[in-house]
OpenMM code with the backbone's topology and positions (N, CA, C; nanometers):
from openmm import Vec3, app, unit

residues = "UNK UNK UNK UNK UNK UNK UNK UNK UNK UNK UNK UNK UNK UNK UNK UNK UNK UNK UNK UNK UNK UNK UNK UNK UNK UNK UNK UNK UNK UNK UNK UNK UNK UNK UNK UNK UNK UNK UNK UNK UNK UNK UNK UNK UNK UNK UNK UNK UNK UNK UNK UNK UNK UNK UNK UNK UNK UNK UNK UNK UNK UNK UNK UNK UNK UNK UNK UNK UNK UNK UNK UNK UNK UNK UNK UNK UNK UNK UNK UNK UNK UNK UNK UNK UNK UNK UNK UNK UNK UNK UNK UNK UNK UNK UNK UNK UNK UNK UNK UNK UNK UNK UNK UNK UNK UNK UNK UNK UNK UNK UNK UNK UNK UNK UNK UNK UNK UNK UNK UNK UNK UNK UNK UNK UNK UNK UNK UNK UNK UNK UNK UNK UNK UNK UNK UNK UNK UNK UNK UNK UNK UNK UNK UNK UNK UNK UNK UNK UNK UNK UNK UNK UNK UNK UNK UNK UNK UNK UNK UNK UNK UNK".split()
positions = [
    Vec3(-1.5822, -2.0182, 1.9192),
    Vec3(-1.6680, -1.9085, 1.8781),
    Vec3(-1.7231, -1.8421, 2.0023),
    Vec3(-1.6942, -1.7529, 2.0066),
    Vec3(-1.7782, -1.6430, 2.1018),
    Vec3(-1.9381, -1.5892, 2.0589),
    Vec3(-2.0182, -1.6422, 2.1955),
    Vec3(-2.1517, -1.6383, 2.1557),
    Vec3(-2.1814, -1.4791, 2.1410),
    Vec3(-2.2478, -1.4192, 2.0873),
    Vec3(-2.3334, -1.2785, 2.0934),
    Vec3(-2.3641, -1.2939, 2.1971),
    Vec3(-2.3309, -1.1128, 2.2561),
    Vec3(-2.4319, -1.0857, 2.3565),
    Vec3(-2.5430, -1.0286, 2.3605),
    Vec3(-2.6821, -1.0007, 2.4548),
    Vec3(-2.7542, -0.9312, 2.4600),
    Vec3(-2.7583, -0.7791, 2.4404),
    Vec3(-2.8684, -0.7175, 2.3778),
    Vec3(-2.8114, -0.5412, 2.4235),
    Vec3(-2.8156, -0.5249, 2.5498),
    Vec3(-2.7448, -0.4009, 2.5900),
    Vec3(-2.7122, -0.3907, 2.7217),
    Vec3(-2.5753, -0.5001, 2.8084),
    Vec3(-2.5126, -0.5528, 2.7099),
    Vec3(-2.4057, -0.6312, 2.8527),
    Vec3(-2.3057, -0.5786, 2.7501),
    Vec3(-2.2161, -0.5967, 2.8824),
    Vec3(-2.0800, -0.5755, 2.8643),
    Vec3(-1.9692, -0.6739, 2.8067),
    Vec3(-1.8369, -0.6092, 2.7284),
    Vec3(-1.7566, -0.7721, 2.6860),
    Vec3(-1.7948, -0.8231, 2.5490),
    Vec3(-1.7221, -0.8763, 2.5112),
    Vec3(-1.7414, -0.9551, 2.4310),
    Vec3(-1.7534, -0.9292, 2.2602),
    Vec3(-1.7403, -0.9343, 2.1518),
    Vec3(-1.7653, -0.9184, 2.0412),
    Vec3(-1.8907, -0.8834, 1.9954),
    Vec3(-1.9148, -0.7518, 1.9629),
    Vec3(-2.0582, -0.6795, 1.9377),
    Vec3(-2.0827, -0.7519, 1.7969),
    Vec3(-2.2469, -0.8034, 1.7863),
    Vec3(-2.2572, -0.8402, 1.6586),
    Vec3(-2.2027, -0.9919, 1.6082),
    Vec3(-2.1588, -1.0594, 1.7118),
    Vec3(-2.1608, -1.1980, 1.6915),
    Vec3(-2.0117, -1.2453, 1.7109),
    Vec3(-2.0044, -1.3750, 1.6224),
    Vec3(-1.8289, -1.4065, 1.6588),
    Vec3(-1.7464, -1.3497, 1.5718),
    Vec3(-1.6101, -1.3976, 1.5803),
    Vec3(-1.5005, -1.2965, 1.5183),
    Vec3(-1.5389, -1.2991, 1.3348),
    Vec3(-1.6078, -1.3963, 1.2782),
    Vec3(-1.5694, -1.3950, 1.1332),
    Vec3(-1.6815, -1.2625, 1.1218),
    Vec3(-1.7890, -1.3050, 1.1867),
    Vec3(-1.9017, -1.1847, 1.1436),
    Vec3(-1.8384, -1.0180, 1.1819),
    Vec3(-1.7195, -1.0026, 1.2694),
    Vec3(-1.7292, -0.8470, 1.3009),
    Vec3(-1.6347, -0.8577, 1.2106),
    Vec3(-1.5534, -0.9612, 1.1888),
    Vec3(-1.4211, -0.8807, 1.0786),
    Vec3(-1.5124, -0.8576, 0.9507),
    Vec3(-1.5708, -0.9366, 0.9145),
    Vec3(-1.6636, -0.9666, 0.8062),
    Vec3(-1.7535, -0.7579, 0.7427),
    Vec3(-1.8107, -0.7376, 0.9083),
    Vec3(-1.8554, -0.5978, 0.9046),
    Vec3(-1.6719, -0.4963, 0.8754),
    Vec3(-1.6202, -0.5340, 0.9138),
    Vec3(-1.5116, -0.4356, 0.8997),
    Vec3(-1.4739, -0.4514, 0.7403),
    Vec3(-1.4379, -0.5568, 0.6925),
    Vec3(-1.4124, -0.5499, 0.5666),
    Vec3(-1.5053, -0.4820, 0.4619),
    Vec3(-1.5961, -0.4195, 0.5225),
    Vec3(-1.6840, -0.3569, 0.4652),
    Vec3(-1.6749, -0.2039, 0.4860),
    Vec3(-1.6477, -0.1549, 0.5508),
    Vec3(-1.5853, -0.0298, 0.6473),
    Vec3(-1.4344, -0.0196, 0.5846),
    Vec3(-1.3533, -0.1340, 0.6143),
    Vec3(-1.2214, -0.0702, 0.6161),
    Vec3(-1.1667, -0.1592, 0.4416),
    Vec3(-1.2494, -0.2064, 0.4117),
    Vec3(-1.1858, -0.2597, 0.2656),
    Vec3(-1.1179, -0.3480, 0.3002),
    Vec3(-1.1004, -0.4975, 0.3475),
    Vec3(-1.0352, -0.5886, 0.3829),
    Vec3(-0.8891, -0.5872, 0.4934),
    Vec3(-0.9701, -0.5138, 0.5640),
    Vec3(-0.8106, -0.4673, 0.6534),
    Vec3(-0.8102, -0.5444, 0.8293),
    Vec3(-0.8154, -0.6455, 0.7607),
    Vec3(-0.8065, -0.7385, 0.9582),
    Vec3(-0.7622, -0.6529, 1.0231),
    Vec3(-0.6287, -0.6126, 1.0378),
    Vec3(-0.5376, -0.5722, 1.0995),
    Vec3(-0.6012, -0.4385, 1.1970),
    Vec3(-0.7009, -0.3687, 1.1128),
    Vec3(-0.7798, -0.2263, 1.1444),
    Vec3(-0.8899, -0.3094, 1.2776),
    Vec3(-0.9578, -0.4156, 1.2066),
    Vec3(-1.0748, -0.4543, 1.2972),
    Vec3(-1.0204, -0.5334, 1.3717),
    Vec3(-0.8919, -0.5631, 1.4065),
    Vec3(-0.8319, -0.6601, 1.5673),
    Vec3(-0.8293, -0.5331, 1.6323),
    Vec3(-0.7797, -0.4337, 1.5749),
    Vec3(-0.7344, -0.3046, 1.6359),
    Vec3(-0.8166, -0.2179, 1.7351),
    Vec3(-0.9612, -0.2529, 1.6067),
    Vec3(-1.1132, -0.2083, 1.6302),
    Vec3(-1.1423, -0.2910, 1.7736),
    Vec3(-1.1101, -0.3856, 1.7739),
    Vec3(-1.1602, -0.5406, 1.8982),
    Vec3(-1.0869, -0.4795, 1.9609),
    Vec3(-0.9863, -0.5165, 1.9895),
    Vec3(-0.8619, -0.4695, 2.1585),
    Vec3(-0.8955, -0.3848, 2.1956),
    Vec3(-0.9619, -0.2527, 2.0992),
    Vec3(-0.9866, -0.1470, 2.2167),
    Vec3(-1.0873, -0.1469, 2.2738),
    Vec3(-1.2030, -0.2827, 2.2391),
    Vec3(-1.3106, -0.2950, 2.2973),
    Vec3(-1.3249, -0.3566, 2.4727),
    Vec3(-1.2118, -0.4332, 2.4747),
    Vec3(-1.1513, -0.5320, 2.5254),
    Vec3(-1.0570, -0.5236, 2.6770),
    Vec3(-1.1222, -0.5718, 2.7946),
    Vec3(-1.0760, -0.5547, 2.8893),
    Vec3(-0.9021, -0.5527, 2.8929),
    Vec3(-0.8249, -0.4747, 2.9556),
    Vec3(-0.6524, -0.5121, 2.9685),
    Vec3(-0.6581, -0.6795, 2.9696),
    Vec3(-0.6625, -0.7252, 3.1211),
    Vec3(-0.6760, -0.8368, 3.0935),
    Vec3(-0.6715, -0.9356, 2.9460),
    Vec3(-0.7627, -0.8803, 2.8600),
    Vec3(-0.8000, -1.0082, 2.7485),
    Vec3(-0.7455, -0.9112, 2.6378),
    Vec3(-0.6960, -0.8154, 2.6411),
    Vec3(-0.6050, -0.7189, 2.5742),
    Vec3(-0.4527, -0.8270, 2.5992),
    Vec3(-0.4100, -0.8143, 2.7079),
    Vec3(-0.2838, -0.9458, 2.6946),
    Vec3(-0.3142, -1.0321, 2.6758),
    Vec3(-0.3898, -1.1011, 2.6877),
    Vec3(-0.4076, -1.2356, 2.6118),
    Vec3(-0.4102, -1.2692, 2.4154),
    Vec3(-0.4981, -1.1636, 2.4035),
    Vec3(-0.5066, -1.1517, 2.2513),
    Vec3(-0.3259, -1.1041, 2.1862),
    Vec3(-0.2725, -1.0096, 2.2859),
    Vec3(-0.1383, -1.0115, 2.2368),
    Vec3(-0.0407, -1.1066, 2.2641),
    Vec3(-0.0362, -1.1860, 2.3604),
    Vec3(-0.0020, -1.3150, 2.3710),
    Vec3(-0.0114, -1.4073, 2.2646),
    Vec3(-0.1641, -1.4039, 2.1944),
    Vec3(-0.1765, -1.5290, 2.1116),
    Vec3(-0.1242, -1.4760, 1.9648),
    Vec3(-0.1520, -1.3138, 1.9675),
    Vec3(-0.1051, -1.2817, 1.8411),
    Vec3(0.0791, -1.3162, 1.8290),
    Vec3(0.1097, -1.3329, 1.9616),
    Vec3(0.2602, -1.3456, 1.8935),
    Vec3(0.3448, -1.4921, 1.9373),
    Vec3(0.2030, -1.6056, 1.9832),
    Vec3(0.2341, -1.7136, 1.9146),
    Vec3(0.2091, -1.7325, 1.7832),
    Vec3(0.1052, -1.6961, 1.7328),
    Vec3(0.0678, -1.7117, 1.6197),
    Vec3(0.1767, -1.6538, 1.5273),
    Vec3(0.2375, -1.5145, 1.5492),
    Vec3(0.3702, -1.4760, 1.5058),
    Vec3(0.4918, -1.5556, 1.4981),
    Vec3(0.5287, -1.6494, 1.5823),
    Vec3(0.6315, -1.7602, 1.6164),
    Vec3(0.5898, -1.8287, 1.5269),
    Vec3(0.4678, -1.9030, 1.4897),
    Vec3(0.4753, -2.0854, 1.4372),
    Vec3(0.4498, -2.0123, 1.2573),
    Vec3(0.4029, -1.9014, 1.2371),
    Vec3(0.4099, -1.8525, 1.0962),
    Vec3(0.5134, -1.8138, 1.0394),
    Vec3(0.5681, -1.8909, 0.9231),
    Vec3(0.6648, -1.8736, 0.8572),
    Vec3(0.6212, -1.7329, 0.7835),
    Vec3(0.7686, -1.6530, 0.7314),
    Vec3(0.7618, -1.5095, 0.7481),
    Vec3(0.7241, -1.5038, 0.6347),
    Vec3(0.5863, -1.3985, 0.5626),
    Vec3(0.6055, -1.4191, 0.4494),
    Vec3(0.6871, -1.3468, 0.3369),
    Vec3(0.6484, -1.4523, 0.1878),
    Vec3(0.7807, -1.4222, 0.1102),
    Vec3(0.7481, -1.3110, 0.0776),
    Vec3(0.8218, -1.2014, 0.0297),
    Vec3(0.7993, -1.0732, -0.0704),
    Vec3(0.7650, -1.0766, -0.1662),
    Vec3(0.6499, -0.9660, -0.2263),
    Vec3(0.6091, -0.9961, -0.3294),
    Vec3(0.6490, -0.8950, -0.4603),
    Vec3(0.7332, -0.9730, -0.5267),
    Vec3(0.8478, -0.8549, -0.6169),
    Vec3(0.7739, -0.6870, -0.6810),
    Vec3(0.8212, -0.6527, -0.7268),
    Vec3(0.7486, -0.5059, -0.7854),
    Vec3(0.7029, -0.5177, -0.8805),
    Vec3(0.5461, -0.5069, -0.9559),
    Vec3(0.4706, -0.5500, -1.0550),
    Vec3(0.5654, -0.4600, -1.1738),
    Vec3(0.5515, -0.5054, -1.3458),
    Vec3(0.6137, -0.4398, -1.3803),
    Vec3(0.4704, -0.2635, -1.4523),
    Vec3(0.5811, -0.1728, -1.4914),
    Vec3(0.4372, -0.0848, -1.4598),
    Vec3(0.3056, -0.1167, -1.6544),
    Vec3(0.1808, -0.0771, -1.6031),
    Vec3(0.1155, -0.1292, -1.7036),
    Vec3(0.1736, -0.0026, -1.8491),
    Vec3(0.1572, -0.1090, -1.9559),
    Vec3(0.1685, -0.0110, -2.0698),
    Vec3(0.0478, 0.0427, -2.1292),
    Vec3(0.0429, 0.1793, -2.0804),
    Vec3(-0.0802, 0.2731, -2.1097),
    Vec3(-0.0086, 0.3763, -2.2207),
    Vec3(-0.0228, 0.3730, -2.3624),
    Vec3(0.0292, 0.4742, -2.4325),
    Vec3(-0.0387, 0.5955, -2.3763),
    Vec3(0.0857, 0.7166, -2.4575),
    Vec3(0.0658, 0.8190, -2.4572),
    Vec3(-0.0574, 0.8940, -2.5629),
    Vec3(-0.1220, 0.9755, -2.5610),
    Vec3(-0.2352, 1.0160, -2.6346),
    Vec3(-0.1493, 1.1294, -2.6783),
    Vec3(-0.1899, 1.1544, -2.7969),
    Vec3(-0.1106, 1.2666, -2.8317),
    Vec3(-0.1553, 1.4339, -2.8046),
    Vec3(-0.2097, 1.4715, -2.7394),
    Vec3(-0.2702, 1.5734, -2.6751),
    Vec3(-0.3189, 1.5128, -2.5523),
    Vec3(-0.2757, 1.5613, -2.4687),
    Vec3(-0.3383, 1.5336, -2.3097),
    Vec3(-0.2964, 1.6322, -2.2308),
    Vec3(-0.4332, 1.6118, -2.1192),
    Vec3(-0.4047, 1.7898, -1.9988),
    Vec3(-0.3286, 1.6896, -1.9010),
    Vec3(-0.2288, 1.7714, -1.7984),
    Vec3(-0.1692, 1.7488, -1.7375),
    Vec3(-0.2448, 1.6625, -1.6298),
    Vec3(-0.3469, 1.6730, -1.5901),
    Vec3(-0.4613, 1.6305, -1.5334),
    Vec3(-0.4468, 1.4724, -1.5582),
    Vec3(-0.4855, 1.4801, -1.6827),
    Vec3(-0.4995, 1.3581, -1.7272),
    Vec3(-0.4019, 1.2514, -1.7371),
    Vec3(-0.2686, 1.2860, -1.7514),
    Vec3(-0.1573, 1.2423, -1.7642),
    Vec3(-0.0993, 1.1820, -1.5897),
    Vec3(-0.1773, 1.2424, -1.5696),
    Vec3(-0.1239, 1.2392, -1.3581),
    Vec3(-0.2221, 1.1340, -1.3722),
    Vec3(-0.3289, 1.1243, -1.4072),
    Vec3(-0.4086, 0.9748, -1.3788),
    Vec3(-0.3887, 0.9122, -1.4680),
    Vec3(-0.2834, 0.8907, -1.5823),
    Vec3(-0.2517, 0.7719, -1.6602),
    Vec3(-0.1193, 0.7323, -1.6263),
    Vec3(-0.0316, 0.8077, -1.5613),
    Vec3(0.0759, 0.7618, -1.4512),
    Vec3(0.0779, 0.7155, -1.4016),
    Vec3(-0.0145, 0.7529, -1.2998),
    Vec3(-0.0541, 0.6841, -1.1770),
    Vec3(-0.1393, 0.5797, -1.2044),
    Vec3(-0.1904, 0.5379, -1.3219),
    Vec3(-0.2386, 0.3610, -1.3519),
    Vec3(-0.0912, 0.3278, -1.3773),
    Vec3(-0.0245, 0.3660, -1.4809),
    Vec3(0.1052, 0.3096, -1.5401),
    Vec3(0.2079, 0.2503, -1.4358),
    Vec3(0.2173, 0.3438, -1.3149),
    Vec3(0.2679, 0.2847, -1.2144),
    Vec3(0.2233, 0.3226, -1.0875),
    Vec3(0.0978, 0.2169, -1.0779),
    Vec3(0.0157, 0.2070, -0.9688),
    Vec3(0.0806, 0.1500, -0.8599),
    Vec3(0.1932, 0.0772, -0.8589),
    Vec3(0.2580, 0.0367, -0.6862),
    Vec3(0.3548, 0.1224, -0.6676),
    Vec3(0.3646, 0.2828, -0.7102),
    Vec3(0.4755, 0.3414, -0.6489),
    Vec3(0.3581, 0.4024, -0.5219),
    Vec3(0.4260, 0.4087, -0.4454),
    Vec3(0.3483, 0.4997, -0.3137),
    Vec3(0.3637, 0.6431, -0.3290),
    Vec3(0.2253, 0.6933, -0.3925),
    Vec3(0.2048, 0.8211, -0.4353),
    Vec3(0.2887, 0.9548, -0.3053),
    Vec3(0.2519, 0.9355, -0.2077),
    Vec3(0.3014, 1.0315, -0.1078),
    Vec3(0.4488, 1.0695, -0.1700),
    Vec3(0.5095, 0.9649, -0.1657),
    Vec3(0.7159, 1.0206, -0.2226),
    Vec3(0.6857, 1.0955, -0.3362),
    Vec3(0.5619, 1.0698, -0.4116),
    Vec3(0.5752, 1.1805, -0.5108),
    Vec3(0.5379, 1.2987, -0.5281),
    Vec3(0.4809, 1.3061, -0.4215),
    Vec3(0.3511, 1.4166, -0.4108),
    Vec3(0.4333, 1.5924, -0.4339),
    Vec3(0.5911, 1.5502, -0.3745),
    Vec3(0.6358, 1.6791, -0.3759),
    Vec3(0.6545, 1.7463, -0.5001),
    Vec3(0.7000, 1.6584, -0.5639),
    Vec3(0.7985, 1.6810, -0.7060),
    Vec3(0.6552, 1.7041, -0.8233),
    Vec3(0.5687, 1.6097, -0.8033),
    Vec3(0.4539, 1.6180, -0.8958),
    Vec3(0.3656, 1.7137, -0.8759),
    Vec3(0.3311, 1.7701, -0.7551),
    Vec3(0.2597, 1.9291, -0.7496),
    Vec3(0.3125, 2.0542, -0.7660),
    Vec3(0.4748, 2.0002, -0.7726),
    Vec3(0.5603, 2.1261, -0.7646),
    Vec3(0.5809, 2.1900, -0.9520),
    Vec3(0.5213, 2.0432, -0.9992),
    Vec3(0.4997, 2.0487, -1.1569),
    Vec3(0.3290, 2.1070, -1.2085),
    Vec3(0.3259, 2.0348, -1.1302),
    Vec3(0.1575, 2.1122, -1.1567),
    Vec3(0.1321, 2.2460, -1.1160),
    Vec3(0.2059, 2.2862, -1.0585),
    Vec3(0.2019, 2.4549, -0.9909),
    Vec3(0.2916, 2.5160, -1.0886),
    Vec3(0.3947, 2.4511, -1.1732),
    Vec3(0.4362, 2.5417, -1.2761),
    Vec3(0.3609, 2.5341, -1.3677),
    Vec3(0.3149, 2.4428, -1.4060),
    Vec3(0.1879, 2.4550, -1.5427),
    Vec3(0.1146, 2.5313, -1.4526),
    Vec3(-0.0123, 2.5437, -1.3904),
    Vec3(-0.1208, 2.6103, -1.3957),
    Vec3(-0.0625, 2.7759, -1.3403),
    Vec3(0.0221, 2.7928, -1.1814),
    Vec3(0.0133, 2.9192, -1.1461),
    Vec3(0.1337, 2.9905, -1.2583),
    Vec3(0.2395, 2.9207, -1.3169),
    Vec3(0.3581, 3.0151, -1.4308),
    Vec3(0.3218, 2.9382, -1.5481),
    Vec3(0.2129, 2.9277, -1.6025),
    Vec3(0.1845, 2.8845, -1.7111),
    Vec3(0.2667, 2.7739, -1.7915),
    Vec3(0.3831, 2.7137, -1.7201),
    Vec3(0.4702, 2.5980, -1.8372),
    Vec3(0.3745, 2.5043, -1.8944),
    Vec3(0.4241, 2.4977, -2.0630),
    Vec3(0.3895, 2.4299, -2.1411),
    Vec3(0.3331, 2.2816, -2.0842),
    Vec3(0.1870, 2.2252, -2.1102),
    Vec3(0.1458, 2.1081, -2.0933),
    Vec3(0.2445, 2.0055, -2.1269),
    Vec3(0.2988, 2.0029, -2.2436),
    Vec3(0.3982, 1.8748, -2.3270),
    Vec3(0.4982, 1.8543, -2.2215),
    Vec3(0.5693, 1.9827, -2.1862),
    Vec3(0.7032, 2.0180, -2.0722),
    Vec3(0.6886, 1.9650, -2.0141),
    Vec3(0.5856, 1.9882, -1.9089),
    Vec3(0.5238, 1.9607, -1.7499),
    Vec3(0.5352, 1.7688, -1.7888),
    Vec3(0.4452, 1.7299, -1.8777),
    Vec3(0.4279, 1.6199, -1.8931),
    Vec3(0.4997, 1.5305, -1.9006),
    Vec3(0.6529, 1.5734, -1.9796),
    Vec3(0.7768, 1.4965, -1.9985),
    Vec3(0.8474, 1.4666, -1.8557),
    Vec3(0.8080, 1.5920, -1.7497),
    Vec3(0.9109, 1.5888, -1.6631),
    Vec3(0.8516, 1.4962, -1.6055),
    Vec3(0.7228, 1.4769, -1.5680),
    Vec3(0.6693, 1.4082, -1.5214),
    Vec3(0.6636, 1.2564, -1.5576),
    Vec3(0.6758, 1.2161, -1.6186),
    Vec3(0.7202, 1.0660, -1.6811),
    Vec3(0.8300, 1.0254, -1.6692),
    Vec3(0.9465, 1.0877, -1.6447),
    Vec3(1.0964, 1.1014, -1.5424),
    Vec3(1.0929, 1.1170, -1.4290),
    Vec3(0.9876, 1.1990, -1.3358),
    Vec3(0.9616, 1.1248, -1.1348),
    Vec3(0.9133, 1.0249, -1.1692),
    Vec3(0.8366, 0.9803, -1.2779),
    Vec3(0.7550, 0.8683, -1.2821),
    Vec3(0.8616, 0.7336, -1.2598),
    Vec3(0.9351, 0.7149, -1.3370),
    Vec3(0.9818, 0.6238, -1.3753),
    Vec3(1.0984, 0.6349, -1.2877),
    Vec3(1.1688, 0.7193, -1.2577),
    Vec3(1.2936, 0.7305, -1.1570),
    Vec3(1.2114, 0.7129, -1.0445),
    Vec3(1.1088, 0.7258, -1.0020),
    Vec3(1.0910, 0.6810, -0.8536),
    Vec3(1.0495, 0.5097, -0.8894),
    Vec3(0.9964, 0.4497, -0.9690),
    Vec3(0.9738, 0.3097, -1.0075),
    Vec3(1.1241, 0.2216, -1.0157),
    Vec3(1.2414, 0.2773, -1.0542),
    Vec3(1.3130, 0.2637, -1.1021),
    Vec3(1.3898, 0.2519, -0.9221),
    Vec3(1.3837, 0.3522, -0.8849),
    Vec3(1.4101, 0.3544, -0.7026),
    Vec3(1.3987, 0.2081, -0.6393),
    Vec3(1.2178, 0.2414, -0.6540),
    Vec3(1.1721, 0.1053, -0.5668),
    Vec3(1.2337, -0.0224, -0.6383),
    Vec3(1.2445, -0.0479, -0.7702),
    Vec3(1.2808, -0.1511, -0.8218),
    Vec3(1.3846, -0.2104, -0.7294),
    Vec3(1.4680, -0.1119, -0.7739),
    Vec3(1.6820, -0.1272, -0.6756),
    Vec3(1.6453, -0.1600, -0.5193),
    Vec3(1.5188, -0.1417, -0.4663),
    Vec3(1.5369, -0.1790, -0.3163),
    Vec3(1.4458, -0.2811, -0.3239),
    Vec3(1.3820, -0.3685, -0.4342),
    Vec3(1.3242, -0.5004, -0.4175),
    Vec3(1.3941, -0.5491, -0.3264),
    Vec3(1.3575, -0.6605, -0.2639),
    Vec3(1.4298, -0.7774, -0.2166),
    Vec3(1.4568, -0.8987, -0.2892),
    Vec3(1.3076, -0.8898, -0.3306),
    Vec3(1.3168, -1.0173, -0.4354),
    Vec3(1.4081, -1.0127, -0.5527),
    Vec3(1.4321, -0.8697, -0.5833),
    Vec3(1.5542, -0.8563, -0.7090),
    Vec3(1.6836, -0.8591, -0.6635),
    Vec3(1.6782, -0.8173, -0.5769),
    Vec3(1.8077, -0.8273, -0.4982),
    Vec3(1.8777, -0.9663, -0.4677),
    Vec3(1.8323, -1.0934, -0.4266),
    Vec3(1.7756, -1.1937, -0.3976),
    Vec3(1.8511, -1.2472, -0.5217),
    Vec3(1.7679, -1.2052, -0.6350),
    Vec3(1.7975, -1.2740, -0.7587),
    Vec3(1.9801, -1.2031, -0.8420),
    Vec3(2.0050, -1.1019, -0.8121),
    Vec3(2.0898, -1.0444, -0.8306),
    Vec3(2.2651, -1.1453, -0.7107),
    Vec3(2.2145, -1.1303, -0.5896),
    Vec3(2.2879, -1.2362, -0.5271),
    Vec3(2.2956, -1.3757, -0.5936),
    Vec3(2.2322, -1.4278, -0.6536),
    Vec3(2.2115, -1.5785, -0.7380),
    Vec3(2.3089, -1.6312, -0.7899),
    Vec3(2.3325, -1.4797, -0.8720),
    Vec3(2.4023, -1.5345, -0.9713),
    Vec3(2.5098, -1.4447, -0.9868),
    Vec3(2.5671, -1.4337, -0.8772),
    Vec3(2.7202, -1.4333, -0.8450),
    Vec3(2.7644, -1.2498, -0.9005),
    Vec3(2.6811, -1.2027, -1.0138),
    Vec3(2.7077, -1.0985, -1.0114),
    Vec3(2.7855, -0.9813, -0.9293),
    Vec3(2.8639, -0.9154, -0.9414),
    Vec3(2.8832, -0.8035, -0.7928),
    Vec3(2.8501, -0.6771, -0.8829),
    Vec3(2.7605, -0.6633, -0.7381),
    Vec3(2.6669, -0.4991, -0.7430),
    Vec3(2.5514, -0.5434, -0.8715),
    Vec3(2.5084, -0.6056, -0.8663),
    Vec3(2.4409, -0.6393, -0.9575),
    Vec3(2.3068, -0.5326, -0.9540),
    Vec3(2.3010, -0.4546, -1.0852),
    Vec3(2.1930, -0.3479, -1.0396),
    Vec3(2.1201, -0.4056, -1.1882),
    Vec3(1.9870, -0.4071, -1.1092),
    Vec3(1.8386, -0.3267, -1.1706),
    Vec3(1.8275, -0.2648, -1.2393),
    Vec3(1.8219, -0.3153, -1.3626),
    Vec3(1.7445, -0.2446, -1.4705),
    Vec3(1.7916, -0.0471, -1.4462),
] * unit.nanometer
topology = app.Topology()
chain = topology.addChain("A")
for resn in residues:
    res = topology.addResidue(resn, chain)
    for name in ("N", "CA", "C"):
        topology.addAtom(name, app.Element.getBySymbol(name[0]), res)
């Protein structure tokens, strides 16, 4: 443990030892070590800048790699039978909350700009949209590893995903 320093000195972990600053970061960054080592090294003389990368990549060596964690399947949120497009973009996006919104961002505003600026039908807009939905879920599925993995198993060839 690294003791706290006084105000005024230089070095060392502001605010006490490492559990207490990651501890403040997980509060800041929402559980993100990775942000508050990041936060530390740049505090951190060169010197003890290589060292910390040194130990980070013993620590990299003796840790077995971890396993993948397969693709959740997406939640079943029915459809309401009247809904604004609005709304439908945030019951998607629960329905399939581990696609990484950015890949969609093109195709799904490019839908929302035909409903609101050329007026297309809410129902329209909505259908198409439940087809990026599911074809981009359907994407990530085929590049699991873990399905893939399981697809090698059992001798299958080309064994595809759902």
């Amino acid at each position: 443990m690294i003791p706290p320093l006084g105000p005024g000195q230089q070095g060392g972990l502001p605010g006490g030892d490492l559990g207490s600053v990651l501890g403040g970061a997980r509060k800041k960054g929402r559980d993100d070590p990775a942000k508050a080592i990041a936060e530390i090294a740049q505090r951190l003389s060169a010197e003890d800048q290589a060292s910390l990368l040194k130990f980070a990549r013993f620590l990299e060596q003796q840790s077995p790699a971890p396993e993948p964690e397969p693709v959740p399947e997406p939640e079943s949120i029915p459809r309401p039978e009247s809904e604004s497009v609005i709304k439908a973009m945030r019951r998607l996006s629960a329905t399939y909350h581990m696609l990484d919104r950015s890949k969609l961002l093109n195709e799904t505003s490019a839908l929302m700009g035909q409903h609101v600026m050329q007026g297309r039908p809410a129902v329209e807009v909505i259908d198409e949209l439940e087809v990026v939905f599911r074809t981009h879920y359907e994407k990530t599925v085929a590049q699991d590893p873990t399905r893939q993995a399981d697809a090698g198993d059992d001798g299958a060839a080309g064994g595809a995903a759902r």
